[in-house]
C-alpha positions in Angstrom: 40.1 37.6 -5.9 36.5 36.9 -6.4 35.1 37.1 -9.8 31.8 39.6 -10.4 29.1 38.5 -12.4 27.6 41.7 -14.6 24.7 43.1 -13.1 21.3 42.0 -14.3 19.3 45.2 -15.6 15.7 45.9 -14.6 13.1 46.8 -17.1 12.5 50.7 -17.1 8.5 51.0 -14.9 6.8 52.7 -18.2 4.3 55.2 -16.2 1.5 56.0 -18.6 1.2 59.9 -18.5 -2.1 61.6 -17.0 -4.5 63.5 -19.2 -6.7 66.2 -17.9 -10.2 65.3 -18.2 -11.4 68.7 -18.8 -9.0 69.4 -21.5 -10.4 66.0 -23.1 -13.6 66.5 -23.3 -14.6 70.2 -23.5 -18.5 69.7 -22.6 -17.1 68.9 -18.9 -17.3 72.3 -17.1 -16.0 73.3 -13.8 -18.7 74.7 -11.4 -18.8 74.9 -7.6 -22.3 73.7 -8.0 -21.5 70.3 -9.3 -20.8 68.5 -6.2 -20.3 65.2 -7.8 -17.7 66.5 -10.3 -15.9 68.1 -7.2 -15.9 65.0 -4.8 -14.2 63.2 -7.1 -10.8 65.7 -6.4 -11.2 65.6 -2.6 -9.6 63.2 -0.5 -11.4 61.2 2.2 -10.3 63.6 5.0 -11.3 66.7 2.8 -8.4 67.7 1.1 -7.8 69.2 -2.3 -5.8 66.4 -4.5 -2.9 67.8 -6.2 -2.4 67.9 -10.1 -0.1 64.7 -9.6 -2.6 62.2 -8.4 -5.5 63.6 -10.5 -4.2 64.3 -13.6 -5.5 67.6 -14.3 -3.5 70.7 -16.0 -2.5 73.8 -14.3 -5.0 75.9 -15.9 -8.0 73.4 -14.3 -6.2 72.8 -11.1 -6.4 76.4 -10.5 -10.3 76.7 -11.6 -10.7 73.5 -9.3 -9.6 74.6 -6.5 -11.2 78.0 -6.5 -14.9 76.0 -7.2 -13.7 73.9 -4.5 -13.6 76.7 -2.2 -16.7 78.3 -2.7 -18.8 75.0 -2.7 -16.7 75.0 0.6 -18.6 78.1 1.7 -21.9 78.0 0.6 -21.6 74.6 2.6 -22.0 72.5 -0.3 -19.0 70.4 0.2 -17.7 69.7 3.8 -14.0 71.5 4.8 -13.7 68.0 7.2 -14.8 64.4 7.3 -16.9 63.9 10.7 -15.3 61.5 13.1 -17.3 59.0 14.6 -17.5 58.9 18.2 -16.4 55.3 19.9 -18.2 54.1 23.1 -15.6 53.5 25.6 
């Protein structure tokens, strides 16, 4: 019979947990009108991020996305990204 050897263990991946920025720091407020504040939770194609890749609560992700909606409207933010047109 062949003889095992015992299995080498891996080190556990420590994932360092996600703190909502507007819970943080209170001054920070969530407006439609803030464009730059709202970029930064919209993906390049124009998407809303979700609460695992940005960090935020459930209570902000909620207030996000509504802002992110009416800056939507009023044509502050774009729904899309434009596509470029190639020359063929």
């Amino acid at each position: 019979m062949e003889e095992r050897k015992p299995a080498a263990r891996r080190k556990p991946i420590v994932v360092k947990k996600r703190v909502c920025r507007f819970c943080n720091d209170k001054n920070v407020v969530i407006d439609y009108k803030s464009s730059e504040l709202l970029t930064s939770f919209i993906s390049e194609r124009g998407k809303i991020l979700p609460r695992r890749l940005t960090g935020t609560c459930a209570r902000h992700q909620r207030a996000l996305t509504v802002a992110i909606k009416r800056a939507r409207i009023l044509a502050l933010l774009p729904f899309t990204t434009v596509k470029e047109k190639l020359d063929l």
